[in-house]
C-alpha positions in Angstrom: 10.5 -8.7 -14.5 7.3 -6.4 -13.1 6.7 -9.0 -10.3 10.3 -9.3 -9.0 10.9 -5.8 -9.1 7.6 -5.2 -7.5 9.2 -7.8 -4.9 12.2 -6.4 -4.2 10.4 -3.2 -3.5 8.4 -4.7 -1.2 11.5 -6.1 0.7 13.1 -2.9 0.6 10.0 -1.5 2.3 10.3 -4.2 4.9 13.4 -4.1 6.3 13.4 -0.2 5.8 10.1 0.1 8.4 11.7 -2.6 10.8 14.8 -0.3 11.1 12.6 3.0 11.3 10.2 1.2 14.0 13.7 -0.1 16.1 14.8 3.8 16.1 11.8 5.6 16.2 11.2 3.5 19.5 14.7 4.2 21.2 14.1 8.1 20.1 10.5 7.7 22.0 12.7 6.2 24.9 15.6 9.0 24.3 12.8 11.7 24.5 10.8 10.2 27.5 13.7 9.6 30.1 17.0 11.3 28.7 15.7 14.8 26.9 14.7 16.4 30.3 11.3 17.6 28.1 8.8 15.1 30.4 9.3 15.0 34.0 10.1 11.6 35.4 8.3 10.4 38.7 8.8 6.6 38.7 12.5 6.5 38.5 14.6 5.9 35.3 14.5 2.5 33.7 17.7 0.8 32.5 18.5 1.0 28.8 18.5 -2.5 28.4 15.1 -2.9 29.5 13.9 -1.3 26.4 16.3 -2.8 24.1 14.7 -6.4 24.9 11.8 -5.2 23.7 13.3 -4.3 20.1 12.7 -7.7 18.8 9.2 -7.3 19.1 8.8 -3.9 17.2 10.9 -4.6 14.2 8.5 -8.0 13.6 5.0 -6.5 15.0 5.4 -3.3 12.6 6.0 -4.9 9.5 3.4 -7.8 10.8 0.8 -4.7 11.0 1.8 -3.0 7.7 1.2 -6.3 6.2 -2.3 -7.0 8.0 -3.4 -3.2 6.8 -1.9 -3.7 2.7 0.6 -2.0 3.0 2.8 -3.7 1.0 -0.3 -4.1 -1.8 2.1 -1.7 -4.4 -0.2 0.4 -6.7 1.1 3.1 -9.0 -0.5 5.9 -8.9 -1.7 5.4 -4.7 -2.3 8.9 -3.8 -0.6 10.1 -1.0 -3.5 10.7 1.2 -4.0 6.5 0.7 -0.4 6.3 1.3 -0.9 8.5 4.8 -4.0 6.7 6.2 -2.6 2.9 5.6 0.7 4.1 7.3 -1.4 5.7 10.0 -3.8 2.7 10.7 -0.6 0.1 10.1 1.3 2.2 13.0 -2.1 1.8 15.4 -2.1 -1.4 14.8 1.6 -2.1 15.5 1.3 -0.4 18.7 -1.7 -2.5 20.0 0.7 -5.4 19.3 2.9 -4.4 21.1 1.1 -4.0 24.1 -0.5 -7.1 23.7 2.4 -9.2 23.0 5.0 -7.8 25.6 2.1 -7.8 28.4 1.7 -11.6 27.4 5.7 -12.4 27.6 5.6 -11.0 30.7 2.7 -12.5 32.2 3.5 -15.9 31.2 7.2 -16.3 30.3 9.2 -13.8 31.9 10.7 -15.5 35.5 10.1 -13.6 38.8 13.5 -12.3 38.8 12.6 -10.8 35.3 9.3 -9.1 36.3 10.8 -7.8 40.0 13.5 -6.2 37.6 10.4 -4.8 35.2 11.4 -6.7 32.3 9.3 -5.9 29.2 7.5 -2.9 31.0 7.2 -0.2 28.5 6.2 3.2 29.7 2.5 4.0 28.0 4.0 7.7 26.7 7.2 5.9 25.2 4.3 3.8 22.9 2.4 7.3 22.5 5.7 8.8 21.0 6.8 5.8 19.5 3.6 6.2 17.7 3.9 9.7 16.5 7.7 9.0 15.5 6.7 5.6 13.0 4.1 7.7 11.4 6.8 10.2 10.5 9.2 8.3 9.9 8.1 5.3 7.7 5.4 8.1 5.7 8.5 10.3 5.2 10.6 7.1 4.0 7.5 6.4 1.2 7.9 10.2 0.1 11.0 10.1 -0.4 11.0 6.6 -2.5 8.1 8.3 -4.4 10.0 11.1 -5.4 12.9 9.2 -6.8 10.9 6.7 -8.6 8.8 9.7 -10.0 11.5 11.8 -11.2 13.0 8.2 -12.7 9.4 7.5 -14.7 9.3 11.0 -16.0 13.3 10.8 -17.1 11.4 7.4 -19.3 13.2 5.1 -17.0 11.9 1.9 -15.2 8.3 2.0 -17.3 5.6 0.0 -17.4 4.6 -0.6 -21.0 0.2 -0.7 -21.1 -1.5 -2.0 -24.3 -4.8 -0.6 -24.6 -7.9 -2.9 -26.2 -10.1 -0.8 -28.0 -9.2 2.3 -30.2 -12.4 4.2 -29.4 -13.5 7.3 -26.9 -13.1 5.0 -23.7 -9.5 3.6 -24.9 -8.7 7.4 -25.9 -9.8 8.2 -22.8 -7.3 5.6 -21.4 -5.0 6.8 -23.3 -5.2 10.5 -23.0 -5.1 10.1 -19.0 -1.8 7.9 -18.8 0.1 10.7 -21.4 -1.1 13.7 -18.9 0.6 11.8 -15.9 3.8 10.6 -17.2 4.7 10.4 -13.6 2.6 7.2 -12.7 5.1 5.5 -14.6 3.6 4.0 -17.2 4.0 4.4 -21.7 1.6 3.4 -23.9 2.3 1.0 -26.3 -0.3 1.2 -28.9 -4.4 0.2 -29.3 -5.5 -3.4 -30.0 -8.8 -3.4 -32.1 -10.6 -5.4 -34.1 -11.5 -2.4 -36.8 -7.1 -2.7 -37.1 -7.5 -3.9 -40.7 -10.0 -1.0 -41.9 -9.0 2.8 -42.5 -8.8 3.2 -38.5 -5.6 5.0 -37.6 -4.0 5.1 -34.4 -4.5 8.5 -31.6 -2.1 11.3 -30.8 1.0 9.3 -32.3 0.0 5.8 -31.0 0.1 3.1 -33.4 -2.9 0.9 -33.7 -0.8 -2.2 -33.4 -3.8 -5.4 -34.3 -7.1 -7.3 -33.6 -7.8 -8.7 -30.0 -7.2 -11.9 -30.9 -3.6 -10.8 -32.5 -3.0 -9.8 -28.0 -0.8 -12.8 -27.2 1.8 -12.2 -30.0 1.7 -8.1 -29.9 2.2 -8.6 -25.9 5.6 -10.4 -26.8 6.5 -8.3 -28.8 6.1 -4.5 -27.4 7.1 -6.2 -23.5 3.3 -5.7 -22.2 2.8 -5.2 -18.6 -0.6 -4.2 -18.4 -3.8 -4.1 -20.3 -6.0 -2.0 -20.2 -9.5 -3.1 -21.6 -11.8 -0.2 -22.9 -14.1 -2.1 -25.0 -17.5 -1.0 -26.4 -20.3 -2.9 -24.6 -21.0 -5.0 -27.5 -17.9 -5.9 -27.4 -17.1 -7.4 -24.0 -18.1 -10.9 -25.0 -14.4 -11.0 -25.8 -13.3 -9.7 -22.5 -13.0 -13.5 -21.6 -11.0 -14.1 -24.0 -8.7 -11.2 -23.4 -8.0 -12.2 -19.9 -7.2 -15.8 -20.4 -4.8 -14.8 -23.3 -3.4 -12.0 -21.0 -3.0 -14.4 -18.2 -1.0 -16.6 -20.1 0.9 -14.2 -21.4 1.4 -12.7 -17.5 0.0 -9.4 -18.1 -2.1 -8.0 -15.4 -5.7 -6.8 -16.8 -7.5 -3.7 -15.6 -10.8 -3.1 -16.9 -12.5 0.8 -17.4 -16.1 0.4 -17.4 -18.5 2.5 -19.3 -21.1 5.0 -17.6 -23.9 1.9 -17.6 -21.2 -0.7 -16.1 -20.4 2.2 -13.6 -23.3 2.9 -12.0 -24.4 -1.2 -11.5 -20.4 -2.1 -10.0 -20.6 -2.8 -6.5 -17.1 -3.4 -5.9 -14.4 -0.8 -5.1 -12.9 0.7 -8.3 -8.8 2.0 -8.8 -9.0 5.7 -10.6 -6.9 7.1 -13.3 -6.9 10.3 -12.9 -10.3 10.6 -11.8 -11.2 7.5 -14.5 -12.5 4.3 -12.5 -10.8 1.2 -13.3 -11.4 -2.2 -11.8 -8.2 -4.4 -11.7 -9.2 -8.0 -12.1 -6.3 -9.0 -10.7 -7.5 -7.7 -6.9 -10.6 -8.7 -6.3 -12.2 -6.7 -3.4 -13.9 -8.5 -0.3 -17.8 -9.3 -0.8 -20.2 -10.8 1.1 -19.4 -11.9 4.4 -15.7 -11.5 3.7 -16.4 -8.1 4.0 -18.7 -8.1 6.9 -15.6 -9.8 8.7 -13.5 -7.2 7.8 -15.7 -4.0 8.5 -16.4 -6.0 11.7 -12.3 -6.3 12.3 -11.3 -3.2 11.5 -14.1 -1.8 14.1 -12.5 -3.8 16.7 -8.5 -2.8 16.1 -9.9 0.6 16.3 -11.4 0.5 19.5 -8.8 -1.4 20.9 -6.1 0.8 19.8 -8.1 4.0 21.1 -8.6 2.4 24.8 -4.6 1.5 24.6 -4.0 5.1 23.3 -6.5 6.8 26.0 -4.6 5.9 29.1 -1.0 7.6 27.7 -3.0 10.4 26.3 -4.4 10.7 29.7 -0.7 10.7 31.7 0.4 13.7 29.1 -2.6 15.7 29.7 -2.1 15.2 33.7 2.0 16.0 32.4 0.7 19.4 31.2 -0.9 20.6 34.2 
């Protein structure tokens, strides 16, 4: 049920930023040549010219949004996150559009088509087109935000999280996801293999069984995550945790303690401040991530020499 809401989410988000990108570029082409705000010196271009190029923006921004992880939902994603990936993902969407309708037009569009300035697009009509997608789609995922967050604190449209191990880390856990009821999650109860001792659950929790007792409790409470905060001496049964979780379709994120913490190299999730390595989303190591440092680099000095050259026209503009 997690996963195909998650999916539907994501589709929402698609076809939402393909109809934002289609308007924000006519409003860039509205603002350029209709507002009387910029002056025009190269004549007025036809409506239509512009609206062939459509095609291209409502597939090339979702295209970019997906290249950046975009679409990678996380709960709890601060909004600064959420503000740089839209940011980037709109760079990125511009330089392919540049790219793209400067390669239709090179070698696809007829000569009738090019004498007629088919799939020209004026640099400052990308500039604005920029500034409006950042609004625009950032503004959408606020407002999505705030209606999903005011549903998770009303208790609807939880995530139920199961937390293994009953000591200071999994109190921790636990103490963290009841301060921030709007992340959307509810604590079912501790797993712990002290269950059948005198140990009592934490601030109203239950202390619901042993690890080993995880497939069978996860049925039963409607798991979607677990969280592992286990002793070190007791992470020989992490294995065994995740293979039972995976069956079961739970996603695993493991908090490590301080000794774990300092040795990770790998990029961590926070709760609230408390790292957390999902399992689940392995980061890139190696030279998987040299290609990507190496990547990014590149996009970003592409899209600065594409944005130099409008930037350029509006500072001559001003003058």
């Amino acid at each position: 049920m997690v996963k195909r809401y998650n999916r539907l989410l994501v589709a929402f988000y698609v076809i939402t930023d393909a109809l934002l990108a289609m308007w924000a570029f006519m409003l860039a082409y509205a603002v350029r040549f209709e507002s009387g705000l910029i002056l025009v010196q190269k004549g007025y271009p036809p409506i239509e010219q512009y609206l062939q190029v459509l095609p291209f923006v409502a597939v090339l921004t979702p295209l970019a949004f997906q290249i950046q992880g975009v679409y990678r939902l996380r709960r709890g994603r601060s909004r600064v996150d959420d503000f740089f990936a839209v940011l980037i993902g709109s760079i990125l969407s511009v330089v392919l559009g540049v790219v793209s309708t400067l390669y239709i037009q090179a070698y696809f569009a007829s000569d009738a088509a090019r004498s007629t300035g088919a799939y020209q697009v004026s640099q400052l009509v990308w500039a604005l087109f920029l500034g409006f997608t950042i609004v625009l789609t950032y503004g959408s995922r606020e407002t999505v935000r705030e209606l999903l967050e005011r549903r998770w604190r009303a208790g609807i449209g939880l995530k139920r999280v199961l937390i293994a191990g009953a000591g200071d880390l999994g109190r921790l856990v636990a103490d963290r996801i009841l301060q921030h009821r709007e992340l959307g999650y509810q604590v079912a109860g501790f797993l712990d293999d002290r269950a059948g001792g005198d140990h009592i659950g934490y601030r109203g929790l239950p202390l619901l069984g042993t690890l080993a007792e995880m497939p069978e409790i996860a049925q039963r409470e409607r798991i979607d995550h677990l969280y592992v905060a286990l002793a070190l001496d007791e992470h020989v049964k992490l294995l065994e945790l995740m293979e039972a979780a995976n069956r079961e379709f739970v996603d695993v994120k493991v908090v490590p303690d301080l000794l774990q913490f300092i040795a990770l190299r790998a990029r961590l999730e926070d709760l609230d401040g408390l790292p957390v390595i999902n399992v689940n989303d392995v980061p890139l190591q190696g030279v998987n991530a040299w290609v990507k440092r190496a990547l990014d680099i590149a996009l970003s000095a592409a899209a600065l020499l594409v944005l130099a050259i409008p930037m350029a026209n509006i500072a001559l503009l001003v003058r």
